[in-house]
C-alpha positions in Angstrom: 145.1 84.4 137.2 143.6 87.6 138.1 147.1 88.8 139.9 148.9 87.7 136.5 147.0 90.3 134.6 147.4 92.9 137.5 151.1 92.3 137.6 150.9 92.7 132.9 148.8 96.1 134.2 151.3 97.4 136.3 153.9 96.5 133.6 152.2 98.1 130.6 151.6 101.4 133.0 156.0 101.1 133.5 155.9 101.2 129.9 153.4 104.1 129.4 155.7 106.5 132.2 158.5 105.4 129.8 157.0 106.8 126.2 156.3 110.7 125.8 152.9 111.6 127.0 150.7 112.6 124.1 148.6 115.8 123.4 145.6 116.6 122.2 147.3 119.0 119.8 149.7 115.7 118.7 146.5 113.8 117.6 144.5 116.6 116.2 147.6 117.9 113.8 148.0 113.7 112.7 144.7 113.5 111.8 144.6 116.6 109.5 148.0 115.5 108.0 146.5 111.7 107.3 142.7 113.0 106.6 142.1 112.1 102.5 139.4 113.8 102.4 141.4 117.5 103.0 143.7 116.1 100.6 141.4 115.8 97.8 140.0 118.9 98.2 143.6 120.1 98.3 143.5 118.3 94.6 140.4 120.1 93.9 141.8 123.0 94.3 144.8 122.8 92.1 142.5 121.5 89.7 140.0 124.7 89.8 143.7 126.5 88.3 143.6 124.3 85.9 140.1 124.8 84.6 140.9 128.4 84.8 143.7 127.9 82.3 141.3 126.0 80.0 139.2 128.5 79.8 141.4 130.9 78.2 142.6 128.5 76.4 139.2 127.9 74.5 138.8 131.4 73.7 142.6 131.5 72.1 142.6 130.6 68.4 141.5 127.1 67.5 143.8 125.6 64.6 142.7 122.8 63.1 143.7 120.1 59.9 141.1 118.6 58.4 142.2 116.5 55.4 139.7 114.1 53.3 140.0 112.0 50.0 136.7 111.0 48.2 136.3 109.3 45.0 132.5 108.3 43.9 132.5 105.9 40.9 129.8 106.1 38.6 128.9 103.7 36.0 125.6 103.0 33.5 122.6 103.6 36.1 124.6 103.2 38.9 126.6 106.1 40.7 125.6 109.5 42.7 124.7 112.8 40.8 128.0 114.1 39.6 126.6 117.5 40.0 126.3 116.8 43.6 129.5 114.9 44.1 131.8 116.1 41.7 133.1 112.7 41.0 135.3 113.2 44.1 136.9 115.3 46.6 140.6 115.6 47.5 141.4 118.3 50.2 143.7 119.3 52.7 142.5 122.4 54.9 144.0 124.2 58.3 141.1 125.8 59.6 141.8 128.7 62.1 138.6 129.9 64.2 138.5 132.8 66.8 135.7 133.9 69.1 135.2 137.6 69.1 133.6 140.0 71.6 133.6 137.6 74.3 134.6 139.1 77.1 131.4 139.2 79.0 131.0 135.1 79.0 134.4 134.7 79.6 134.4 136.6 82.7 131.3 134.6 83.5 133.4 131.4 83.6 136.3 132.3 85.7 133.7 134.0 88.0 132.2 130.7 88.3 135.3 129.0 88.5 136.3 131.0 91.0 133.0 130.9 93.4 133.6 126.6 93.0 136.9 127.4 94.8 135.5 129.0 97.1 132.6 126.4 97.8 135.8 124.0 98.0 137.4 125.7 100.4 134.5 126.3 102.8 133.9 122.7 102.6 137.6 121.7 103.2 137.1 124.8 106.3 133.6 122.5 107.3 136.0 119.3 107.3 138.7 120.6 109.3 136.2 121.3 112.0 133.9 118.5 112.1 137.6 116.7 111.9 138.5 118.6 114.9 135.4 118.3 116.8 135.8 114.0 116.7 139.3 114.0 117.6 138.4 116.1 120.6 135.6 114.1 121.4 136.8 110.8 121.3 140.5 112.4 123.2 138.5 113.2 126.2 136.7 109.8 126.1 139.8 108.3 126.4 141.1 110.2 129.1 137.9 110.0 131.1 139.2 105.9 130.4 142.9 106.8 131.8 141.9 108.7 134.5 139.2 106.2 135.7 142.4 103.6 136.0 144.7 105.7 137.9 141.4 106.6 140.1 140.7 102.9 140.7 144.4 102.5 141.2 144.4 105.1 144.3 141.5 103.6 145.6 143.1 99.9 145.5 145.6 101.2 147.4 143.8 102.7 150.2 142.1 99.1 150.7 145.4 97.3 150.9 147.0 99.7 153.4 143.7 98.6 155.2 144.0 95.1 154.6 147.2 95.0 156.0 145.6 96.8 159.8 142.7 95.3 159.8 144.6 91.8 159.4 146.1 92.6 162.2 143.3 93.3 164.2 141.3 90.6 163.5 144.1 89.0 165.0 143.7 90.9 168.6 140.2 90.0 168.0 139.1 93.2 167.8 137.1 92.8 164.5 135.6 89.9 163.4 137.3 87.8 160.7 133.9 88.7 158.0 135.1 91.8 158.2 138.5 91.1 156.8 136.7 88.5 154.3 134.7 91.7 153.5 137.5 93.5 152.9 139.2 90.7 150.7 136.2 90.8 148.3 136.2 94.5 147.7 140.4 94.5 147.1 139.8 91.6 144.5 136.3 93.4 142.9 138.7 96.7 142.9 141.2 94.8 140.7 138.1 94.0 138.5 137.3 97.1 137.8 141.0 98.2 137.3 141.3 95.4 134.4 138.4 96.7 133.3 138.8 100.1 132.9 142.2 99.0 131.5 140.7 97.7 128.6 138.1 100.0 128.0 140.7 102.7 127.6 142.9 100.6 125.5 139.5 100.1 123.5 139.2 104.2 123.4 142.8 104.8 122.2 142.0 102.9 119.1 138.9 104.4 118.1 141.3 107.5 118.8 144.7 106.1 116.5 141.7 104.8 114.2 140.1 108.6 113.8 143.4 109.9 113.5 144.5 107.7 110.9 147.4 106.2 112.9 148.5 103.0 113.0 150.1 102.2 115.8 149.5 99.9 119.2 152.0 101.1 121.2 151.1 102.2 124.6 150.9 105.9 125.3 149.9 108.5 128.3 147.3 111.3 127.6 148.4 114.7 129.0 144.8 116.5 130.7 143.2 118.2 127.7 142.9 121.7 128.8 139.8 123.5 127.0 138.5 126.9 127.2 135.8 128.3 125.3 137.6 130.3 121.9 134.5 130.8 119.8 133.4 134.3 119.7 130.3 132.8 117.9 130.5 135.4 115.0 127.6 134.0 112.4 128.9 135.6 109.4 132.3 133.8 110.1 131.1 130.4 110.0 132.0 128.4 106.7 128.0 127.6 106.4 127.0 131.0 106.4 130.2 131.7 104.0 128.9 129.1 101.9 125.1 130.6 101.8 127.1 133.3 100.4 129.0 131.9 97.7 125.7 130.0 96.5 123.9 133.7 96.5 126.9 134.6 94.1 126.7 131.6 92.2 122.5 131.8 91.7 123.5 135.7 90.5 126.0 134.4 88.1 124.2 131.7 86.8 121.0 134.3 85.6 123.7 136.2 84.2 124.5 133.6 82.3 121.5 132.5 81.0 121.4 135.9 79.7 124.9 135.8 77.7 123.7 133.0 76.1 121.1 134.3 74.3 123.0 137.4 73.5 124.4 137.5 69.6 127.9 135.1 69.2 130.1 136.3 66.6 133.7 134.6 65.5 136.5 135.1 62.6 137.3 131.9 60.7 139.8 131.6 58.0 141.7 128.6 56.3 144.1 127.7 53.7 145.2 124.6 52.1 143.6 122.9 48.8 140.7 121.7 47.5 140.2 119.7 44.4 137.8 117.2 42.3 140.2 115.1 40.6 144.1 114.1 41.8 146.2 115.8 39.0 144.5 119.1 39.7 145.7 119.2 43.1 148.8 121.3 41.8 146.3 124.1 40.7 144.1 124.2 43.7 145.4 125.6 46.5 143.7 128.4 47.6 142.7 130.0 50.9 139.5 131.8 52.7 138.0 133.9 55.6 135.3 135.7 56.7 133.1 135.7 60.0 130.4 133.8 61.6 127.1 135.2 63.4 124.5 133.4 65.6 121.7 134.9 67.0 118.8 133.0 69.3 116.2 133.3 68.2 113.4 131.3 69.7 113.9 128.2 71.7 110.1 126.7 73.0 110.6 129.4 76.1 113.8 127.4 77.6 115.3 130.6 78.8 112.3 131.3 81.0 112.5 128.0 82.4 115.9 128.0 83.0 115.3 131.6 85.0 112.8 129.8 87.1 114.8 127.0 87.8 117.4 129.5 89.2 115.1 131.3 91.7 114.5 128.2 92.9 117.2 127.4 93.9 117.7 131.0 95.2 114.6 130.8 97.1 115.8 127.2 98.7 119.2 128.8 99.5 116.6 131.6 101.2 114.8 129.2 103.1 118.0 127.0 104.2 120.1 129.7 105.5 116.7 131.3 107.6 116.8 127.5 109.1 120.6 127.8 110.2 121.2 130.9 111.5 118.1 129.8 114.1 119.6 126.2 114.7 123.0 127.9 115.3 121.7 130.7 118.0 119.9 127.9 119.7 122.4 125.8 119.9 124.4 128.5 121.6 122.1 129.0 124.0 121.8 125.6 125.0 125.8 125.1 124.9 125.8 128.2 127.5 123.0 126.8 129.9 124.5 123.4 129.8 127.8 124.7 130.6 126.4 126.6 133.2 124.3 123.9 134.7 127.7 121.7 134.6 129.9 124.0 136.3 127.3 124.4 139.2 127.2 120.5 139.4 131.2 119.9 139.1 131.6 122.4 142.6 128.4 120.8 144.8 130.5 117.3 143.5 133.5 119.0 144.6 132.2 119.9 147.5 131.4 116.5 148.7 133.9 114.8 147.8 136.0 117.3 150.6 133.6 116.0 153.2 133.9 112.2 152.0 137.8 112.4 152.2 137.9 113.7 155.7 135.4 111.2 156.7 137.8 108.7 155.5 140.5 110.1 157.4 138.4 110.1 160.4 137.6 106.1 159.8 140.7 105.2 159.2 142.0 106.6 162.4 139.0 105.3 164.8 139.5 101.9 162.9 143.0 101.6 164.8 141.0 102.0 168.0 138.4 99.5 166.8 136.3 102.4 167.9 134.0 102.2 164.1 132.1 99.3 162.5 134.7 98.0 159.3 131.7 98.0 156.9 130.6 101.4 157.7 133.8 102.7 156.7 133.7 99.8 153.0 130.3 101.7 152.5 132.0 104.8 152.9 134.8 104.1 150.8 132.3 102.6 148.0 130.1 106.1 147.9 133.6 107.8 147.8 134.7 106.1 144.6 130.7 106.5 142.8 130.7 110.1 143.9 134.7 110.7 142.4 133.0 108.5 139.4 130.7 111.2 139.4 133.2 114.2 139.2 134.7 112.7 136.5 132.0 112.1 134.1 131.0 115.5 134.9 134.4 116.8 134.0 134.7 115.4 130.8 131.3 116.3 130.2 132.4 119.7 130.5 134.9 119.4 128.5 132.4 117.8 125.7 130.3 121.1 125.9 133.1 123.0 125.7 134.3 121.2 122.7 130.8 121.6 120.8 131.1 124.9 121.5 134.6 125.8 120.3 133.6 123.7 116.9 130.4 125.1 115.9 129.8 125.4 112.7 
């Protein structure tokens, strides 16, 4: 049973030589393109035009018909005050209104409009990164997945080609048949751990089509992921520090506009049409009207203060909040750096070891032909081979994971 689902392995890797090897690059660019979320700020964008347009649009010249008919009967003791109702009302008015002197408010509003942008684009900017950042992420765990297979692979190999010797001498009696028994049961726990890394990486690569919004179950290869630090670590250039900005610019604004709205309003107003008590006087009654209107605040149970204090506030949280970041952010820079530093140190002593495990398997396998060695010495050696290569690769990608928090720090 076990060989049938080697044999399906071996099959599916034919058929992942056969495909074009995918990219990190491949599956970062498919997961901005399929990512709703940058779409609808993409939306939100276009809209912001929009409101922009609305705005001027208010402070155009409003036109408006207002038409009404009225009749109040009145009989003995019943009826409303004629002198209040006129016995009807029968009009048909276009009423034209225009703000004036409203230039301050209205450059209040696209300023406003305008910092919201901005806000939108720093948090579509925030997206793309944390976007970025899991894609990378969960890439390299499934390539640590791939590579543990094709490591597994090389390593069931090496015990075959000894299977095949040491069969033969345990034949010439020159080593007992456990050993080859004990060879047997690592070849077969070796194909174990092949199926199973084999379905941990298939595992991986959806979590990875599933991030990226892809919908496919097709076999693919990973190419290495190559990753260098590219993060010059400028502060000021990070979208949450551009964003501490923009909400300084919008506290400012909104003050400022607490202010203009207790400043004096004025607007023209004319109308024409008709106006008339009774139907057959209608003919008589058309007429038309202007003049302007003026509003001044006056007193208002001390909202503006209020409202002032509710912006520093939020001003002095936006204080406090950005003071909290740019410490999080340094020290997570410096942790980044040690980590890194710590890992490269580790990924050469590995290294290192690994060159002297490989010739002492060299050496085995050539004192095994002279049946000079004990067989489960060199098993044992075989078996701290593989953990320590296990080791070199975790310690890779975990490199590579650093790296990655590094490049994407926001």
């Amino acid at each position: 049973m076990l060989r049938n689902k080697l044999i399906a392995f071996v099959l599916f890797l034919a058929s992942v030589c056969s495909v074009n090897a995918q990219s990190l690059d491949d599956y970062i660019q498919k997961g901005l393109d399929n990512s709703p979320l940058l779409k609808d700020f993409g939306n939100q964008l276009l809209s912001g035009k929009l409101d922009s347009l609305l705005v001027q649009a208010s402070y155009k010249p409003q036109v408006n018909q207002v038409s009404q008919v009225m009749y109040a009967p009145t009989a003995r003791n019943f009826g409303y005050d004629e002198a209040i109702t006129n016995g009807g009302n029968y009009s048909a008015v276009l009423n034209v209104v225009q703000p004036l002197l409203n230039k301050k408010i209205k450059g209040n509003q696209f300023k406003n409009i305008t910092l919201s942008n901005q806000t939108i684009d720093a948090n579509a900017r925030i997206t793309t990164i944390e976007l970025k950042q899991g894609i990378t992420a969960q890439y390299l765990t499934a390539y640590a997945d791939y590579s543990l297979i094709e490591f597994n692979q090389n390593t069931l190999n090496l015990l075959k080609e000894e299977q095949a010797l040491l069969k033969s001498l345990t034949d010439q009696a020159i080593y007992p048949q456990t050993d080859l028994m004990n060879l047997s049961v690592s070849v077969t726990a070796q194909e174990i751990a092949i199926r199973q890394a084999f379905m941990q990486y298939r595992n991986s690569l959806a979590v990875l089509n599933f991030i990226c919004g892809i919908n496919d179950t097709s076999a693919v290869m990973l190419k290495k992921p190559e990753l260098t630090v590219q993060n010059n670590f400028n502060l000021n250039s990070s979208p949450a520090m551009m964003k501490f900005a923009i909400d300084s610019l919008k506290n400012v604004n909104s003050q400022l506009l607490i202010d203009l709205n207790y400043r004096p309003k004025l607007s023209a107003f004319a109308d024409a049409g008709f106006m008339a008590i009774l139907p057959q006087n209608i003919p008589h009654n058309f007429g038309t009207s202007f003049g302007l209107n003026f509003s001044l605040p006056v007193y208002d149970g001390r909202q503006r203060k209020l409202q002032i204090d509710k912006s520093t506030l939020a001003e002095n949280s936006r204080l406090d909040n950005k003071a909290f970041y740019t410490s999080q952010y340094k020290q997570q820079i410096n942790q980044l750096t040690e980590q890194l530093k710590l890992t490269d140190d580790l990924i050469r002593r590995i290294g290192n070891q690994l060159l002297v495990q490989e010739k002492l398997i060299t050496l085995y396998k050539i004192e095994i032909e002279k049946g000079l060695v004990r067989f489960l010495d060199f098993l044992t050696t075989v078996n701290n081979y593989t953990q320590t290569k296990n080791s070199l690769t975790v310690s890779e990608m975990n490199r590579l994971q650093i790296i990655n928090q590094m490049n994407y720090l926001k």
